[in-house]
C-alpha positions in Angstrom: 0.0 0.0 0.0 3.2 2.5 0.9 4.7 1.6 -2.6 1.2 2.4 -4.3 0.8 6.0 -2.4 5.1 5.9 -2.7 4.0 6.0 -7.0 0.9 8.2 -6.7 3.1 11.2 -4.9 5.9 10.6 -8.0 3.8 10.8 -10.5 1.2 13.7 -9.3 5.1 15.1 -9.1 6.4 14.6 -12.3 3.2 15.3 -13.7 3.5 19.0 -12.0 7.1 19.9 -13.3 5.9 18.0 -16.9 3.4 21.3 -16.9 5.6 23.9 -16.2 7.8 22.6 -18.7 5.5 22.7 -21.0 4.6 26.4 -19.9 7.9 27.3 -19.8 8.4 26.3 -23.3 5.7 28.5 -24.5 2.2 25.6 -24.1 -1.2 27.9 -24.3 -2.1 27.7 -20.9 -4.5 30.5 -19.6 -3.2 33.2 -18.0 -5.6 32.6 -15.2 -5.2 28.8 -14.9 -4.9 28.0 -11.1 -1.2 26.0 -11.4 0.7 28.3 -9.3 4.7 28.8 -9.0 5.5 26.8 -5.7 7.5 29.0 -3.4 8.8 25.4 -2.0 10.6 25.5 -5.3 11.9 29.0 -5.4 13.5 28.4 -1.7 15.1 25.4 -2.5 16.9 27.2 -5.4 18.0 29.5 -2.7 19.4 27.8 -0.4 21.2 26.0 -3.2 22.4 29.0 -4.1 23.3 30.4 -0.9 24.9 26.7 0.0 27.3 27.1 -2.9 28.5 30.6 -2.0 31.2 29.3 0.4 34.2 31.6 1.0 34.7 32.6 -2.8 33.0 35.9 -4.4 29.7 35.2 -4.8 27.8 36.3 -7.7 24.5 36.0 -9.4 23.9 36.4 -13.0 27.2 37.6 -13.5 26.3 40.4 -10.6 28.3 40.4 -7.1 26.5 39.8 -4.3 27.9 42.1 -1.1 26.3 41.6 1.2 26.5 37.4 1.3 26.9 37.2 5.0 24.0 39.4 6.1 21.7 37.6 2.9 22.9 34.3 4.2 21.9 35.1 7.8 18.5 36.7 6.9 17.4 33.5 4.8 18.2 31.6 7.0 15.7 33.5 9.4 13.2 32.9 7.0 14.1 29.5 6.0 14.8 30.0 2.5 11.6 31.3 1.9 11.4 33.9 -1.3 11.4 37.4 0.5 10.2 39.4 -3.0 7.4 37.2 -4.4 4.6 34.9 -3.6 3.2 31.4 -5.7 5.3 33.2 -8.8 3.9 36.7 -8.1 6.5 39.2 -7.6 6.2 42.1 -5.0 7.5 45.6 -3.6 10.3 44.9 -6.4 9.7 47.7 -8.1 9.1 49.3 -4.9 12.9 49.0 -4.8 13.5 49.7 -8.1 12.5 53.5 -7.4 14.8 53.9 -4.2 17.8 52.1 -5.5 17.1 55.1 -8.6 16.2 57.8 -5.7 20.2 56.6 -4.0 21.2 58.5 -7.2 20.6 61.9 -5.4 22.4 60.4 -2.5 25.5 60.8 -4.3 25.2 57.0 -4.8 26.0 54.7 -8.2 22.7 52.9 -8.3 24.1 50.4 -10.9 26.2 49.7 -7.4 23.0 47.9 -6.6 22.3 45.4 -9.3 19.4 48.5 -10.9 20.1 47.6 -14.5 19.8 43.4 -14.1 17.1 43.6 -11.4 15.1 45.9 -14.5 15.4 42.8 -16.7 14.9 39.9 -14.3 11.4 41.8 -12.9 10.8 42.9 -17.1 11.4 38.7 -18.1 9.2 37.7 -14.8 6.2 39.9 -15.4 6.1 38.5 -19.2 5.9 34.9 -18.7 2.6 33.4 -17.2 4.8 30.8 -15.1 7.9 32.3 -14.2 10.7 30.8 -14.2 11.9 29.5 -10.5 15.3 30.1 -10.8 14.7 33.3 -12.5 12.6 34.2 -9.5 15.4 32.8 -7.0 18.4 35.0 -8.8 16.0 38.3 -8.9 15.0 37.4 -4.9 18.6 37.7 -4.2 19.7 40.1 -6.2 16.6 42.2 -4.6 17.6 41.7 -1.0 20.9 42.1 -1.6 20.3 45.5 -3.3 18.1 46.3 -0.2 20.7 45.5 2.3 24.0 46.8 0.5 21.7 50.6 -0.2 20.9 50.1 3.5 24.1 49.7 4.7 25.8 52.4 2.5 23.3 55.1 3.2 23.4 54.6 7.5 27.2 54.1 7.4 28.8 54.9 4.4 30.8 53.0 1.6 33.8 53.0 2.1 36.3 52.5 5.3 36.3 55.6 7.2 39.6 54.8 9.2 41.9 53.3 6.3 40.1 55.1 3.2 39.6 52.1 0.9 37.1 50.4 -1.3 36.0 48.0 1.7 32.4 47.9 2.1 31.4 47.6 5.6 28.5 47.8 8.0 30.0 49.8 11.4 29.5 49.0 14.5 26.8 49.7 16.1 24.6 50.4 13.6 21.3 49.1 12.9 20.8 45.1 11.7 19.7 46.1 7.8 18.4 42.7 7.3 16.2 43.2 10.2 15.1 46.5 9.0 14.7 44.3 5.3 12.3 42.2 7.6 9.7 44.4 9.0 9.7 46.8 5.5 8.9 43.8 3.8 6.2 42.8 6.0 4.7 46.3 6.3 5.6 47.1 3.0 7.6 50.0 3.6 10.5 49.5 1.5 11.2 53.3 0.5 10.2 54.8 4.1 12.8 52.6 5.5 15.1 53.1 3.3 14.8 56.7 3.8 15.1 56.0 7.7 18.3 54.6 7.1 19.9 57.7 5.8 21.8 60.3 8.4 19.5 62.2 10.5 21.4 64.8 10.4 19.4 68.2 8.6 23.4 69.0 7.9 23.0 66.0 5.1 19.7 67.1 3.8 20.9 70.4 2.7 24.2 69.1 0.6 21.9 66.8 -0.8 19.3 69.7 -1.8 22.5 71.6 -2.8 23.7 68.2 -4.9 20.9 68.5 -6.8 20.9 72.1 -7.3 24.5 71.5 -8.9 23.3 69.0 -11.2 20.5 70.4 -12.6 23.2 73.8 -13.1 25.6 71.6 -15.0 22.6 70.0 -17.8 23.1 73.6 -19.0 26.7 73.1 -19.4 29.7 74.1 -17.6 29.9 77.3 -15.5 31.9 80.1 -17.4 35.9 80.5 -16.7 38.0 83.7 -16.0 41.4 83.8 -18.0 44.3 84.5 -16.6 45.7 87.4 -15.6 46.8 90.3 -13.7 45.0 91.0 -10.4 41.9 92.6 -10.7 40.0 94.3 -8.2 37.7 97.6 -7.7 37.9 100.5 -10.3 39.7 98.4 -12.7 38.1 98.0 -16.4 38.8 95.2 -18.0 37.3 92.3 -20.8 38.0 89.9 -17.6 35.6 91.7 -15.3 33.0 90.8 -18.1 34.2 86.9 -17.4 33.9 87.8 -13.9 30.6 88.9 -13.6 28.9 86.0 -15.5 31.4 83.0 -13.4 29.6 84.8 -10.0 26.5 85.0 -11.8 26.2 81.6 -12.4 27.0 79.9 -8.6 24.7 82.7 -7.5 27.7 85.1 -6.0 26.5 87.8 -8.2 22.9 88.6 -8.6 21.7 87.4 -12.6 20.8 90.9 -13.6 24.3 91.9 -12.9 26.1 89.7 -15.2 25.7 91.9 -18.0 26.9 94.8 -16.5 30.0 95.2 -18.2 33.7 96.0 -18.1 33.7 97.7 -14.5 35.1 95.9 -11.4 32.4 98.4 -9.7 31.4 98.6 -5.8 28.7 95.2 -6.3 31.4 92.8 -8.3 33.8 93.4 -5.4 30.8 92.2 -2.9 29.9 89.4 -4.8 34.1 88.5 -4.5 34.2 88.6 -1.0 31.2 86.7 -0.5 32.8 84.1 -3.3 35.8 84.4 -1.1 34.3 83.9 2.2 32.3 80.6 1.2 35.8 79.2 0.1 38.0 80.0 3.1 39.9 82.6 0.6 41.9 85.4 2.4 38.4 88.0 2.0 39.6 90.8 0.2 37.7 91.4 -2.7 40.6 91.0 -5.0 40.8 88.6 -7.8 44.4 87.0 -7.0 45.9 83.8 -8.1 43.9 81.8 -5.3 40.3 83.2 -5.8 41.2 82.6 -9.9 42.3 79.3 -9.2 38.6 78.4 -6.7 36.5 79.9 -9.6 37.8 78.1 -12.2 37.2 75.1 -11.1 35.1 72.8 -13.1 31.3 72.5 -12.0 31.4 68.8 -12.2 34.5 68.5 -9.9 32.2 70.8 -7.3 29.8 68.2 -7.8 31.9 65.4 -7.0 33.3 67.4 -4.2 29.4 67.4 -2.7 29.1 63.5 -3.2 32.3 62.9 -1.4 31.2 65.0 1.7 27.6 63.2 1.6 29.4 60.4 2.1 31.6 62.0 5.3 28.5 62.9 6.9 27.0 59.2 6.8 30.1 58.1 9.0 29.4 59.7 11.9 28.0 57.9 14.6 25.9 59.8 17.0 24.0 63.0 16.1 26.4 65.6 15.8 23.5 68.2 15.8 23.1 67.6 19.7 24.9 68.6 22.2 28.4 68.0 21.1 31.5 69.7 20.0 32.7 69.5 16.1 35.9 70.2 14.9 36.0 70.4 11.2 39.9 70.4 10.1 39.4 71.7 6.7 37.7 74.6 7.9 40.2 75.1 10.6 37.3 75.6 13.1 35.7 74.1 16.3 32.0 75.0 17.0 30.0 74.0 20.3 26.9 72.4 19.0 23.3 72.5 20.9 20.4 71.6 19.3 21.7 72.1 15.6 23.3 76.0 16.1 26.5 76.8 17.2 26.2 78.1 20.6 30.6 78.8 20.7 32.6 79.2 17.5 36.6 79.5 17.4 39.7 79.3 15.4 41.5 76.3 15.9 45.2 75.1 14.7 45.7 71.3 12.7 48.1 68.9 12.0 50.2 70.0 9.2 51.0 67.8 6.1 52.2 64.4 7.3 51.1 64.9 10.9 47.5 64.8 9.5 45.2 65.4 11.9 43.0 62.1 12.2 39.0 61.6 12.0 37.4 60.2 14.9 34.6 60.6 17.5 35.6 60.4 21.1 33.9 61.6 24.5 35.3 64.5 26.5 35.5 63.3 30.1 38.4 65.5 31.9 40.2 69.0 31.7 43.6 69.9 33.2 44.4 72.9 34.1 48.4 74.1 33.8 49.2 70.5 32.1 52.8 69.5 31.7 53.8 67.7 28.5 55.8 64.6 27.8 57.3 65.2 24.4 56.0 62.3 22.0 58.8 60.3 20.7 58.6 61.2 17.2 59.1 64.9 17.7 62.1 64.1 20.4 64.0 62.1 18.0 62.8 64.3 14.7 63.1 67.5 16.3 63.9 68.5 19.6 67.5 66.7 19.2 68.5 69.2 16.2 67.2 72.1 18.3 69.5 70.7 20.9 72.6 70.7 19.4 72.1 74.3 17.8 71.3 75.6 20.8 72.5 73.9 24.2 70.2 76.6 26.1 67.2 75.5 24.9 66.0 72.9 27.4 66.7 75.6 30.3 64.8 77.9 28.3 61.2 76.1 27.8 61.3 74.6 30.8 62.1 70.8 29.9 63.4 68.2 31.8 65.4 65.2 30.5 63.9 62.3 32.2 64.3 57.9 32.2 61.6 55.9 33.2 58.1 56.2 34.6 56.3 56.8 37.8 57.9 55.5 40.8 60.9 54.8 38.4 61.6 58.1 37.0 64.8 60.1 37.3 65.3 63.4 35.9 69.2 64.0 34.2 71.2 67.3 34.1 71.6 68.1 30.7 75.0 69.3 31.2 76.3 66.1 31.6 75.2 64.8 28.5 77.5 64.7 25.6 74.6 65.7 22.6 76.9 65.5 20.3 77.0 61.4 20.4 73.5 61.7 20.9 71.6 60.7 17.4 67.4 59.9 16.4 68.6 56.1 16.5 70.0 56.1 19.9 67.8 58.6 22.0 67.8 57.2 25.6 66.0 59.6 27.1 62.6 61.4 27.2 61.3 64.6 27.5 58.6 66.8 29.4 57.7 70.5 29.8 56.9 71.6 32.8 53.6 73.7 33.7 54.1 77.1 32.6 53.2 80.0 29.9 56.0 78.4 27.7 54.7 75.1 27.6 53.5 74.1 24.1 50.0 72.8 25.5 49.3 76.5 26.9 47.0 76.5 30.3 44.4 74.6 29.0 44.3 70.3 27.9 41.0 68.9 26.8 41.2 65.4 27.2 38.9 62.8 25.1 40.7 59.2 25.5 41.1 57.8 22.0 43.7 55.5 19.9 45.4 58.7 18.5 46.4 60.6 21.4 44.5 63.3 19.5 43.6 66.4 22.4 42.1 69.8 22.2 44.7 72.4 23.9 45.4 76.0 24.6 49.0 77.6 22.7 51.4 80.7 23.8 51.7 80.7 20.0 48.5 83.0 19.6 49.6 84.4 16.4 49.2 81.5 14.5 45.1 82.4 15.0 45.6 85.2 11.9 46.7 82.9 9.4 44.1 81.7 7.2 45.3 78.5 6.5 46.5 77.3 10.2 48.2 73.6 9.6 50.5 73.7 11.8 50.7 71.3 14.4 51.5 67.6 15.5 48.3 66.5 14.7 46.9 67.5 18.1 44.4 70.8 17.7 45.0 73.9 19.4 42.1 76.3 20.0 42.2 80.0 19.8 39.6 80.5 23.1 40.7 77.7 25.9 39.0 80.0 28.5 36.0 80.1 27.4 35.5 76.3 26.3 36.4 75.5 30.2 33.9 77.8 30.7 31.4 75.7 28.6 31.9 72.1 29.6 32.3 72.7 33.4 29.0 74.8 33.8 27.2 72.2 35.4 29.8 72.4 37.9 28.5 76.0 40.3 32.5 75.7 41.9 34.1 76.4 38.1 33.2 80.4 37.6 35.4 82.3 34.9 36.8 83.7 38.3 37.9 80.2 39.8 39.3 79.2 36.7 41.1 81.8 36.1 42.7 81.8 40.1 43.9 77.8 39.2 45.3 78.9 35.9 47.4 81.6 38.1 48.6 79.1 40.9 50.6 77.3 38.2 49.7 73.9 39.3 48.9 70.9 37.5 45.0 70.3 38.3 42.7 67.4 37.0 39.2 68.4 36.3 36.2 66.1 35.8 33.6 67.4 32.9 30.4 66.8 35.1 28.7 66.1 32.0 30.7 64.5 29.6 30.3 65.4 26.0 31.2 63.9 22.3 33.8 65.5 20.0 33.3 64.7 16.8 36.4 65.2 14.6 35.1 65.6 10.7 36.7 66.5 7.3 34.7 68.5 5.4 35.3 70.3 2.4 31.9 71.4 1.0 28.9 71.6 3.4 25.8 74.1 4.0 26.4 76.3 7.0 23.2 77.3 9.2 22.3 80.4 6.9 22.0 78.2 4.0 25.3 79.0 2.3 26.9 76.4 0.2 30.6 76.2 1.7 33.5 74.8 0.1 37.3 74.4 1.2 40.8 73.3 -0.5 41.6 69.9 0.1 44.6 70.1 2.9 45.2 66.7 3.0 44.7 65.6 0.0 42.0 63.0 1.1 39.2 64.2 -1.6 41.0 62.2 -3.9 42.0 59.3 -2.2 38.4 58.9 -0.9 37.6 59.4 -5.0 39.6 56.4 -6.0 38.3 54.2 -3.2 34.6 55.2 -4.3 35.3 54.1 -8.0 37.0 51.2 -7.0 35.5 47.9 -6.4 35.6 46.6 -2.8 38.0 44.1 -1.7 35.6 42.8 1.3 31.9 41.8 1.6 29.7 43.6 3.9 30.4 42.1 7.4 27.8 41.6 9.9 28.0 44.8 12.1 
């Protein structure tokens, strides 16, 4: 009897597949027949596929997958069962569709997520009364994986934040995508939470309202050039100024009816300069020199790029930087004190100069010392402090440095006299050195300590001059900030024993003195060479570091890693 009902199940089997062969290979079945794709067959074909991914690149129809780890994980969950269709019928797909296209005003490469194969898998499903199975199991996994790798790029970015290469990742402590994938799918919310995915931050909604701005500027062709020249500048005439006038015209520097207003560097081109001049960090003047020349000649699609590269900056910052935190932007050479989205404390502040880069990084302010000595790190002893040595034998005496062996309970300061510098080379340094408290020492009054894996601080500096500069890369890579005082001021003001008065009473005892910050605070250090200030003003700034372009290639290149699971 087992045999018998063994047959029967075979047969009613074969007989199943023998029909959708038959469909398959174009049989006039009606539309509406009830034979139905089973999804037992679709997720079978998954999991086959999925099975045979093991440690090698995965791909489907030719297309990557990224996000393999994550896709395995989340079918898994669902055990294999097809996530985009049902019995054959395909759904929310080109849902999808439309936000992997929207990620294009994201500053995103939607082909980056499978758009133009998905089109044609979803195009050959819809057109065939029985679809295919394994069609339907490649476009299900193309599908989530498009869902998951947008998902993951728009909450934390594309590329490596910390080593600036092509390595796709999902940071930690970011949402689970695939369980955001989960409930979209069941509430069918694909593009809303998508859209909840990307930064919070109203920061990213302007560049991205700015980004499209740009684009729609440059389908009428590039922005007009200024040739080369002498200086120009108010009360000259010149063909140039005609150049001028339409180049300020058209990034909206110059108001439109103005940029016929011919050969005159009047009273109004000179404003537009200077506000041209001020939204690029430019020495405000109002004079056309070789550095404003250079900023408005530059190309409107590189502007463009430059917007798409800081889009992706902003999405990899963890935290909200528009609450209370402090933000140091080094290209901009400026710290602001952030509450609630404004600026409630603005200052100058001096970076790392070439090759003592300072880093990116987000880190919590916990303590601040007041009159802090400084152990000389052991790159600038060996690099620096040893030349200055032998030039000058006074020097030590004169800042206030100590030669010093060991640590703690171990250390022992040395006279200096009674070393021989001369014998004394980079190589063979045995000593260290620290400055002691004082208004030489290099850290100023004021330390701002944040613990993090650079040994990156905010400080004060007797080397106020600096502050004038317009371009101030000058330091180690630490960042020193042109109002100490007042930042005390800020982050102890939950503490009623810290008045300006008591601080300034421990700065004068001379002292070392450890501070807690009552309430501890993030500093977010970002690198950002085009944003939207709070008036609304598109900002842009030169490229210090050179990390626009690196962060270029590593954008254009494809990743060496999967997504991991965060």
């Amino acid at each position: 009897m087992m045999t018998r009902v063994n047959l029967i199940q075979k047969g009613i089997i074969a007989l199943f597949f023998l029909i959708v062969f038959l469909c398959n290979q174009g049989a006039s079945l009606e539309k509406n027949s009830s034979i139905q794709i089973s999804d037992s067959g679709v997720d079978l074909l998954i999991k086959e596929r999925i099975t045979e991914w093991g440690t090698a690149k995965t791909a489907i129809k030719g297309e990557r997958i990224y996000s393999s780890v994550l896709a395995e994980s989340f079918y898994r969950g669902r055990n294999y069962e097809p996530a985009w269709s049902r019995e054959g019928h395909l759904m929310q797909a080109e849902t999808l569709i439309k936000a992997v296209e929207e990620a294009y005003g994201d500053g995103l490469t939607p082909d980056h997520y499978h758009l133009g194969p998905i089109k044609s898998l979803v195009d050959e499903v819809e057109k065939e009364s029985y679809p295919d199975p394994i069609r339907l199991a490649d476009l299900d996994i193309l599908l989530t994986d498009a869902f998951v790798t947008l998902g993951c790029h728009l909450s934390g970015g594309c590329v490596n934040p910390v080593t600036i290469q092509a390595e796709w990742f999902a940071k930690r402590g970011t949402v689970d995508v695939s369980s955001v994938l989960e409930q979209a799918l069941k509430k069918k919310q694909i593009r809303e939470a998508l859209a909840r995915l990307r930064p919070a931050q109203a920061s990213y909604d302007r560049l991205k309202q700015f980004l499209a701005l740009y684009r729609e500027r440059s389908s009428r062709g590039e922005w007009p050039q200024v040739s080369s020249g002498p200086r120009l500048k108010q009360g000259g005439i010149s063909d140039r100024v005609v150049e001028l006038r339409k180049r300020l015209a058209a990034s909206g520097d110059l108001e439109a009816d103005e940029a016929k207003g011919g050969n005159l560097f009047d009273a109004r081109v000179k404003q537009s300069v200077l506000i041209f001049q001020k939204r690029h960090g430019l020495q405000a003047d109002g004079i056309v020199g070789s550095a404003t020349l250079t900023a408005l000649n530059v190309p409107l699609k590189e502007r463009i790029r430059q917007i798409e590269l800081n889009m992706e900056r902003l999405r990899w910052i963890l935290g909200n930087v528009e609450q209370r935190s402090i933000v140091v932007n080094i290209a901009n050479f400026q710290l602001d004190v952030i509450e609630n989205g404004k600026s409630v404390l603005s200052m100058k502040v001096v970076v790392g100069k070439r090759f003592w880069d300072t880093p990116v990084f987000t880190a919590e302010m916990t303590q601040l010392i007041i009159n802090p000595s400084w152990n000389v790190p052991d790159s600038i002893a060996r690099k620096e402090i040893i030349k200055t040595i032998k030039k000058n034998p006074q020097y030590l005496a004169k800042q206030n440095i100590k030669v010093l062996t060991g640590w703690g309970s171990r250390e022992e300061a040395i006279d200096p006299d009674a070393i021989d510098w001369s014998k004394i080379t980079a190589k063979t340094l045995p000593y260290r050195f620290r400055q002691e408290p004082g208004h030489l020492n290099a850290l100023g009054r004021l330390k701002f300590m944040f613990p993090n894996k650079f040994d990156v601080y905010l400080h004060d500096t007797p080397a106020k001059q600096l502050f004038s500069e317009n371009v101030r890369a000058f330091s180690h890579g630490c960042t020193r900030i042109e109002k100490p005082l007042e930042l005390a001021e800020y982050v102890l003001r939950d503490d009623p024993r810290w008045t300006r008065e008591k601080l300034l009473s421990a700065i004068e005892a001379g002292t070392e003195q450890k501070v807690a910050i009552p309430r501890p605070l993030n500093v977010h250090f970002l690198y950002l060479t085009a944003w939207v200030d709070e008036g609304g003003t598109l900002q842009f700034r030169n490229d210090i570091y050179d990390r626009d372009k690196r962060l270029d290639e590593a954008l254009s290149m494809e990743p060496s890693h999967d997504i991991p699971r965060p």
